[in-house]
MIVO-485090 format. One record per residue (C-alpha): z, x, y. Coordinates in steps of 0.05 Angstrom, whole numbers, plus 32768, in hexadecimal, padded with zeros to 4 digits. Each point is the difference from the previous one (the first is absolute). Layout:
<sites>
ZXY/...
</sites>
This chain:
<sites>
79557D208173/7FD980407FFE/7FD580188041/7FC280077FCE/80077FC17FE0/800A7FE08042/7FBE80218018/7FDC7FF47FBA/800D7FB68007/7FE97FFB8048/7FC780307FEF/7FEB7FC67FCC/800A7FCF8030/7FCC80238035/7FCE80067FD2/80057FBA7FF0/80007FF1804C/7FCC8035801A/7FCC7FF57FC3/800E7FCC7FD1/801280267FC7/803E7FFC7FCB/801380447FF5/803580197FC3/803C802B8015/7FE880327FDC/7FC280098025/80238013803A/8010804E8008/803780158030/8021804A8006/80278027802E/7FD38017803F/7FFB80477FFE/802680228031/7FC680108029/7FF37FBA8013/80367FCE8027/80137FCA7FD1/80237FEF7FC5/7FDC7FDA7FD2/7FB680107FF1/7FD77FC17FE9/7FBD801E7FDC/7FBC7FCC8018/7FD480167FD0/80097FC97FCA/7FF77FD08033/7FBB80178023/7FDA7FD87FD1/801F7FC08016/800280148051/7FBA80157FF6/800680398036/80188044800D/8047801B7FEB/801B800C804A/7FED7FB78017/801C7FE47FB8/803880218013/800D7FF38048/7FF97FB77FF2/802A7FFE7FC4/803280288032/7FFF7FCE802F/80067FC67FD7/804280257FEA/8022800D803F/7FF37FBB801D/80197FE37FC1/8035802C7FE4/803C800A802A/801080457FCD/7FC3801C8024/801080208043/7FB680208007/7FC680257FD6/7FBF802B8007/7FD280167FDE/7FD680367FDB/7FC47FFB7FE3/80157FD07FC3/8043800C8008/802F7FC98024/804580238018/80357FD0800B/803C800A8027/803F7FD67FED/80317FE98036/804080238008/80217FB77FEE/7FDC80057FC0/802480467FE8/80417FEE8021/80017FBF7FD1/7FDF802C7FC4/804080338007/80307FC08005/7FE77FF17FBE/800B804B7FE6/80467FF78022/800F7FC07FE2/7FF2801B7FAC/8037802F7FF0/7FCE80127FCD/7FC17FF98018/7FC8800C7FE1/80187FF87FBA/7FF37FC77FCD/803C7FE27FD1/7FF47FF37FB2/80067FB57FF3/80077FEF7FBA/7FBC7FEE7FF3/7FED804B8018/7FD9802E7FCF/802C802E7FD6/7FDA804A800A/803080357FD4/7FFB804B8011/800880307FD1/800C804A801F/803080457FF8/7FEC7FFD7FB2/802980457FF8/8011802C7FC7/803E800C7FDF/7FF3803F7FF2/7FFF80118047/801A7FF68049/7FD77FDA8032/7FCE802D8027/7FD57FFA8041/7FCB7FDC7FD8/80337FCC7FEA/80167FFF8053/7FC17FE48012/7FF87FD37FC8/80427FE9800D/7FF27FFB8047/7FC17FD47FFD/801E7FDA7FCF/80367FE5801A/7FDE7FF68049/7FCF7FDA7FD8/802C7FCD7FE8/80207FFD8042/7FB87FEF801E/7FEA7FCF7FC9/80497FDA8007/7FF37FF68053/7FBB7FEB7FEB/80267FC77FDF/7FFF80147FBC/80377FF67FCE/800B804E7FE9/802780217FC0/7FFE804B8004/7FFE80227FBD/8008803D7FE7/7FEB80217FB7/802380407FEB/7FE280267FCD/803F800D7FD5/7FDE80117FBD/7FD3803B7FEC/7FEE80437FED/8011801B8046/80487FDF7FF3/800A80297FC7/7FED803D8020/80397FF8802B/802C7FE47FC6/7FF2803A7FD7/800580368032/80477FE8800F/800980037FBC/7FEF804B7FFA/8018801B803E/802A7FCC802C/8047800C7FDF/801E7FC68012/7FE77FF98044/800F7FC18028/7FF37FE48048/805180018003/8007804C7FDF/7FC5801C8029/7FFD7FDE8047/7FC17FEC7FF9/7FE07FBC8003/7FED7FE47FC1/7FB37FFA8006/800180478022/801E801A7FC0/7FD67FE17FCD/7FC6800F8033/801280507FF3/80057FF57FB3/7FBE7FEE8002/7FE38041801F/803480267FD7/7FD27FE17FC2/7FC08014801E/801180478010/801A800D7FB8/7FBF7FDA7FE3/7FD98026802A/801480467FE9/7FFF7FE57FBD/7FBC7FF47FFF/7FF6803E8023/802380207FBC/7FCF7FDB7FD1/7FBA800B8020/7FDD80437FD1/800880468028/7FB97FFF8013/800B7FC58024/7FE3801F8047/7FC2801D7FDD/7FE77FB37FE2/7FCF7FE3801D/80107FB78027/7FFB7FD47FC1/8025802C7FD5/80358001803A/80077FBD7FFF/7FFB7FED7FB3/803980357FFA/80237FE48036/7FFC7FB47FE5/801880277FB9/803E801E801E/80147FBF8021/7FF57FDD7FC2/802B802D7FDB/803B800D8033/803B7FEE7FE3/80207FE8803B/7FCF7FC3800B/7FFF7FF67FBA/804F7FF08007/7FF17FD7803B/7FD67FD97FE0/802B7FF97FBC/80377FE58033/7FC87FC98017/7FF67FF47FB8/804F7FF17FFB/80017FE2803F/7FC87FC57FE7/802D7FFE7FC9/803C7FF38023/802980317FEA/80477FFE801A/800580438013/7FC27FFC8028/80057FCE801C/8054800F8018/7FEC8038801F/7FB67FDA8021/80327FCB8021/802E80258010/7FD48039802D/7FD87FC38013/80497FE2801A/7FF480428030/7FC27FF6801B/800A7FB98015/803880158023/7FDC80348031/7FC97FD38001/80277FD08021/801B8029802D/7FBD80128015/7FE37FBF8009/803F7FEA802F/7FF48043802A/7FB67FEF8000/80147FB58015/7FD57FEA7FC7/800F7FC77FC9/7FF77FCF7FCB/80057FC67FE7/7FEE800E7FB6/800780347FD9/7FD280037FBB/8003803F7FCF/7FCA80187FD5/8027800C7FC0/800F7FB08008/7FB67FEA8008/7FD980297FDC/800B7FE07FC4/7FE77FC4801F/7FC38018800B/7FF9801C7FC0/800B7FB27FEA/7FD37FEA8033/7FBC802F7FEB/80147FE67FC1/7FF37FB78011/7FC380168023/7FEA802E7FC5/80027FB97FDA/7FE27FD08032/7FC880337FFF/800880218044/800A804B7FE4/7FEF80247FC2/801080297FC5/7FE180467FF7/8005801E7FBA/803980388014/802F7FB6800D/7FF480118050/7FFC7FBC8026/7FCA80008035/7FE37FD28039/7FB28006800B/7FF57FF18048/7FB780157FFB/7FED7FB7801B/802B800B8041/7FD88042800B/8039802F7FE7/800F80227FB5/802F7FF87FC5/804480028015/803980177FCF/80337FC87FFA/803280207FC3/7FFD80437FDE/7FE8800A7FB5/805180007FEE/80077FCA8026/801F8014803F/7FF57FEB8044/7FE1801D8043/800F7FF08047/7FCA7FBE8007/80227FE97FC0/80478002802C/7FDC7FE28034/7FE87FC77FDE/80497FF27FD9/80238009804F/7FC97FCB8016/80167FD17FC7/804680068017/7FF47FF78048/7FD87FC27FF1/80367FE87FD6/8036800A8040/7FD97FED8039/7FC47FCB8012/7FE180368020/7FBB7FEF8028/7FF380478013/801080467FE6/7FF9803E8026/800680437FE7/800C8035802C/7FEB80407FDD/7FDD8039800F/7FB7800C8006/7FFC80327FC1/800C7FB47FD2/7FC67FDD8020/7FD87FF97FC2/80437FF17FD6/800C7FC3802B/7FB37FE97FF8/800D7FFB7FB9/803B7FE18009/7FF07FC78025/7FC27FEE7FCD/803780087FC1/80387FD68023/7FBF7FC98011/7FF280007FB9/80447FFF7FE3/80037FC2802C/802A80138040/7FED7FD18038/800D803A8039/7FDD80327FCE/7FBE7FFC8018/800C80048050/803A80357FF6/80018029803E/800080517FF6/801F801A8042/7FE980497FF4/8018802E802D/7FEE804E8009/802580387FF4/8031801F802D/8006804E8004/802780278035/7FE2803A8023/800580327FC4/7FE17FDF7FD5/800A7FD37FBC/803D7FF97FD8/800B80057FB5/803E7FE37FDC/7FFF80257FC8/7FFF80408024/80377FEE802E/7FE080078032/7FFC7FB18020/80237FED803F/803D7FCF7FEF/80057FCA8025/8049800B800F/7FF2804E8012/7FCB7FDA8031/802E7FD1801C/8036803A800E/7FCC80298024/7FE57FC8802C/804A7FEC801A/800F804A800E/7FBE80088022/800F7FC48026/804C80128012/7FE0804C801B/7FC57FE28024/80347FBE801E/802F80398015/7FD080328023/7FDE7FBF8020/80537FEB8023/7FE87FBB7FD9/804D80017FDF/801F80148040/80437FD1800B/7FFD7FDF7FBC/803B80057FD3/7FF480217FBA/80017FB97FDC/7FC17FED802D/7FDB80438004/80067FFE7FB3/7FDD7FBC7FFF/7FCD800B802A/7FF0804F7FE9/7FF47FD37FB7/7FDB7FC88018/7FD68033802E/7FF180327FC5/7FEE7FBE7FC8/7FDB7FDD8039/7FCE8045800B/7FFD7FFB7FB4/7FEB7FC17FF2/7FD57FF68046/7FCD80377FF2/7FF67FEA7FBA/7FF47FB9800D/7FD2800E8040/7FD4801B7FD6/7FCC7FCD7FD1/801C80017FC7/7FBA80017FD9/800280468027/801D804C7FDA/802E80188037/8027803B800D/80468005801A/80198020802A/804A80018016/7FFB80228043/7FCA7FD18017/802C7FCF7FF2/80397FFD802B/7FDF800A803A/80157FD28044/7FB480018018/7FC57FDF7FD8/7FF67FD07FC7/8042800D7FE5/803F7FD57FED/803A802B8026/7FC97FF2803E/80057FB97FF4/80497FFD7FEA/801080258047/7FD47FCA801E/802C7FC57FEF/803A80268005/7FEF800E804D/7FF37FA77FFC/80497FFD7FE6/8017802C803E/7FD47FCC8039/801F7FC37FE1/804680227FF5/7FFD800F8048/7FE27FBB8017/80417FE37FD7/802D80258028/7FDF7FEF8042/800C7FAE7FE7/7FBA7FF97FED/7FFA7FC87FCF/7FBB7FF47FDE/7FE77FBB8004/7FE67FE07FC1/7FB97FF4802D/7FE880178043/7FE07FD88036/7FBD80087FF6/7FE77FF3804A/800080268041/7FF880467FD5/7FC880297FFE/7FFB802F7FC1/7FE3804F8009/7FD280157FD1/8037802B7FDA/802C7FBF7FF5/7FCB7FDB7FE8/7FDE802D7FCE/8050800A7FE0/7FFC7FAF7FF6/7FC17FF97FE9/8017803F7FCE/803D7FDE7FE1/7FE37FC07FFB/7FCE80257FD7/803A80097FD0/7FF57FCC7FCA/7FBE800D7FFD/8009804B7FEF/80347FE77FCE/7FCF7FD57FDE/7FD480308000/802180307FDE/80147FCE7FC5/7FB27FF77FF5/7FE980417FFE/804480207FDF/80008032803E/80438010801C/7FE680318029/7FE37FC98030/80517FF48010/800F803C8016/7FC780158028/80097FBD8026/804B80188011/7FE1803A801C/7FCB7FE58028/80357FC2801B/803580458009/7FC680258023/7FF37FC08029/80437FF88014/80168041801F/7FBC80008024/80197FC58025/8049801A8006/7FE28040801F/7FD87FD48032/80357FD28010/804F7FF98010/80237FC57FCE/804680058023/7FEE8016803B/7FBD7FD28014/801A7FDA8040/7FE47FBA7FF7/803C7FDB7FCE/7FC17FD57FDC/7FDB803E7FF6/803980277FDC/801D7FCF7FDD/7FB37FF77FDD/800580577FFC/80407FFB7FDC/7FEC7FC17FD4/7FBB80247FF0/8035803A7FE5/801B7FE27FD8/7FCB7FDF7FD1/7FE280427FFE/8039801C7FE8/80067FC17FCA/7FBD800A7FE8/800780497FF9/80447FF07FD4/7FD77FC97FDB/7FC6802C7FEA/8024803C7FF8/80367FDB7FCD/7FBC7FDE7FDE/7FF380527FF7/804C80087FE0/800C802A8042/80447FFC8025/7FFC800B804E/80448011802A/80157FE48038/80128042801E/7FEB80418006/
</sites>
């Protein structure tokens, strides 16, 4: 049992004893006594003054003593002002870490069958285009979400839905059309999503001096509204886009040729995609595609344009007035009857629902769609969605690096591949110049240099609240000092070392420790009372969506940890009890720091 429900039930007890009152559990307040103070456990008197009927320090000196005369847990207490700080007994931790010892994965809840079923959508990426930094943290926080809400004891399907249909597909369609002669990812070298990805720019750059060809030739002398109604003129008229958009035409249409060539440069993409996500140690375990649900949500406004949900304007335009819910009209289908993206929302709902019983949905998109998932919520309520209504919009900022924004169609985005090359040869330099690859074969130093350099990556973006905008920066990264992963990852690899060398000295770690005739420092007992704290931080986390919490527990447990090891020898403490406790204390830290770090997607070596 936990030390503070051990001391919430006795703390009920003695005001049952002391004044004759029945008091709920949840009336009694208990937090970690700040580090000021001696003690462990802080018991707050204030809710029970009224029924003492005197001052805070005698309510709390007598609910003290009650305690330690009663409570074996309690070895002894004082007080300040209202404030009751309780030390625990030394047997008390000892047993709390034989419990830590005894769960190989402490901490963490299992799915039963009659858990809730929560699905996760995240990446959501173009086909148009290779995944970028913005993508990285999505796909970061996405899959450490699911990771969280499965050891909160949730059944979990991670989905994914690619946007394979569009005009910005036929940009890149039609520019390899015009000016791609043939080029494959075989013939070129190139990964497939990386070439379409450069297509795509190709068709912006020619668009763009196109409509620099068509504005009038006293285009700088126009005041700003002429500028811009010549502008929306010369775009209108471009040739190029109106192409693109004659291949959408044929595209909706299903033309064969189209649609040969849409599969097979799609084919292309998926394949660097996946490639990416295996790198990234991200995954899924369903797949939907827009060009196969949009049509069902074209079916399913139409339904709801019957049952009297939406509306007809006069143009043929299908609308949704949410003017009661304290929003506008919302567009639902085009005038020529084609769809936008809440439309292909709605139809990817429909098939979800149709796969899955799913109790909770999560979306994990970015902060810029907050008002898109507001109206979605209230449509997929109406259209009769049981999850609709309490759909959960985990928005998330943006992510720039130090020079600034990026911009797809200019080229000019970071790749998430480009990224994930850069971090593992910043980490191999920085590892090198450090002597942390000293002695390792080239098989090893190449593990670790990867999981070092993807460990920075993914540490410093999920540290950081994810409701937060954030900037990157690689060099700050991979950095062995500080709220970092290679600090942490260096951590447990130093843990590995102690227990490697404990091994070879015939230590053998007992499945519990004796838990009298030891007296626990102050440094042992605030790394028990830390990893105890696990579950809760885990449960945490599910509630409030926050993966962040994760990690900067690691880091405070890490910063905990080689506090004490500075303080105090493991294999070389004298008394046998003592550092066989020291070496057991090891390695749960290291445990927890490999549980919550793998909750995070993060890999940590065992040498270094």
């Amino acid at each position: 049992m936990k030390i503070e429900t051990v001391i919430t039930e006795k703390t009920i007890e003695a005001i049952k004893a002391l004044y004759g009152q029945d008091i709920p559990a949840g009336q009694v307040q208990l937090q970690k006594t700040k580090k000021e103070f001696e003690g462990n456990l802080t018991l707050v008197v204030f809710p029970f003054l009224r029924m003492s009927r005197k001052g805070p320090e005698q309510t709390a000196q007598e609910i003290g003593e009650w305690l330690a005369a009663n409570e074996p847990a309690v070895n002894s207490f004082n007080v300040i002002k209202g404030f009751l700080n309780i030390v625990i007994s030394s047997q008390c931790w000892i047993e709390l870490l034989n419990q830590v010892q005894q769960d190989p994965e402490f901490g963490i809840t299992k799915a039963s069958d009659s858990s809730p079923l929560v699905m996760i959508e995240y990446s959501s990426p173009n086909t148009n285009k290779p995944l970028h930094l913005g993508h990285v943290r999505n796909n970061l926080l996405g899959k450490a979400l699911a990771n969280i809400m499965a050891a909160c004891g949730n059944k979990v399907i991670k989905t994914n839905i690619v946007n394979d249909r569009g005009i910005h597909i036929c940009k890149s369609m039609l520019a390899w059309q015009k000016w791609g002669n043939g080029a494959t990812p075989e013939s070129t070298g190139k990964k497939g999503d990386h070439l379409i990805g450069d297509f795509y720019v190709e068709f912006d750059k020619h668009y763009k001096a196109e409509v620099k060809s068509l504005l009038p030739a006293d285009y700088d002398q126009l005041d700003d509204a002429a500028k811009e109604a010549a502008k929306a003129k010369a775009e209108k008229e471009s040739p190029l886009m109106q192409e693109a958009h004659a291949m959408l035409v044929k595209w909706e249409a299903g033309d064969p040729e189209v649609r040969a060539l849409w599969a097979r440069m799609n084919e292309w993409v998926y394949a660097g995609f996946d490639e990416t996500y295996r790198r990234m140690g991200v995954d899924f375990d369903k797949i939907y595609y827009e060009s196969q649900t949009y049509l069902e949500g074209k079916d399913k406004v139409m339904e709801g344009l019957e049952k009297g949900f939406f509306y007809r304007r006069e143009d043929g335009s299908v609308w949704a007035d949410l003017t009661g819910d304290g929003l506008d009209h919302k567009l639902l289908l085009r005038s020529d009857g084609t769809s936008v993206y809440m439309t292909q929302d709605i139809g990817t709902a429909k098939l979800r629902f149709q796969d899955f019983p799913i109790d909770k949905m999560i979306y994990v998109v970015g902060n810029e769609q907050n008002y898109h998932f507001q109206v979605l919520s209230i449509l997929l309520d109406r259209l009769g969605f049981k999850w609709g209504k309490d759909l959960v919009h985990f928005s998330y900022g943006m992510v720039e690096l130090p020079n600034g924004r990026m911009k797809s169609r200019e080229g000019t985005v970071v790749d998430a591949d480009d990224l994930m090359d850069e971090m593992i040869n910043t980490s191999r330099t920085v590892s090198a110049e450090l002597g942390k690859l000293d002695g390792l074969d080239k098989e090893t130093a190449d593990n670790i240099v990867r999981m070092v350099g993807l460990g920075a990556l993914k540490y410093f973006i999920l540290k950081v609240d994810a409701r937060k905008n954030m900037t990157f920066n690689p060099e700050e990264s991979i950095d062995f000092n500080g709220n970092t992963g290679p600090f942490i990852q260096y951590t447990h690899a130093r843990i590995a070392s102690i227990l490697r060398k404990a091994a070879e000295e015939g230590v053998v770690i007992p499945d519990a420790l004796k838990s009298d005739g030891i007296n626990l420092n102050d440094k042992e007992i605030e790394l028990i009372q830390t990893m105890a704290d696990f579950g809760n931080v885990v449960r945490q986390a599910g509630q409030d969506y926050n993966p962040s919490l994760i990690a900067n527990y690691v880091y405070d447990l890490v910063k905990a940890f080689n506090q004490f090891y500075h303080d105090y020898s493991v294999l070389h403490e004298e008394n046998a009890d003592v550092r066989l406790l020291r070496i057991v204390l090891t390695a749960n830290v290291g445990k927890i720091i490999r549980l919550g770090m793998g909750l995070l997607g993060i890999e940590v070596p065992e040498r270094m």
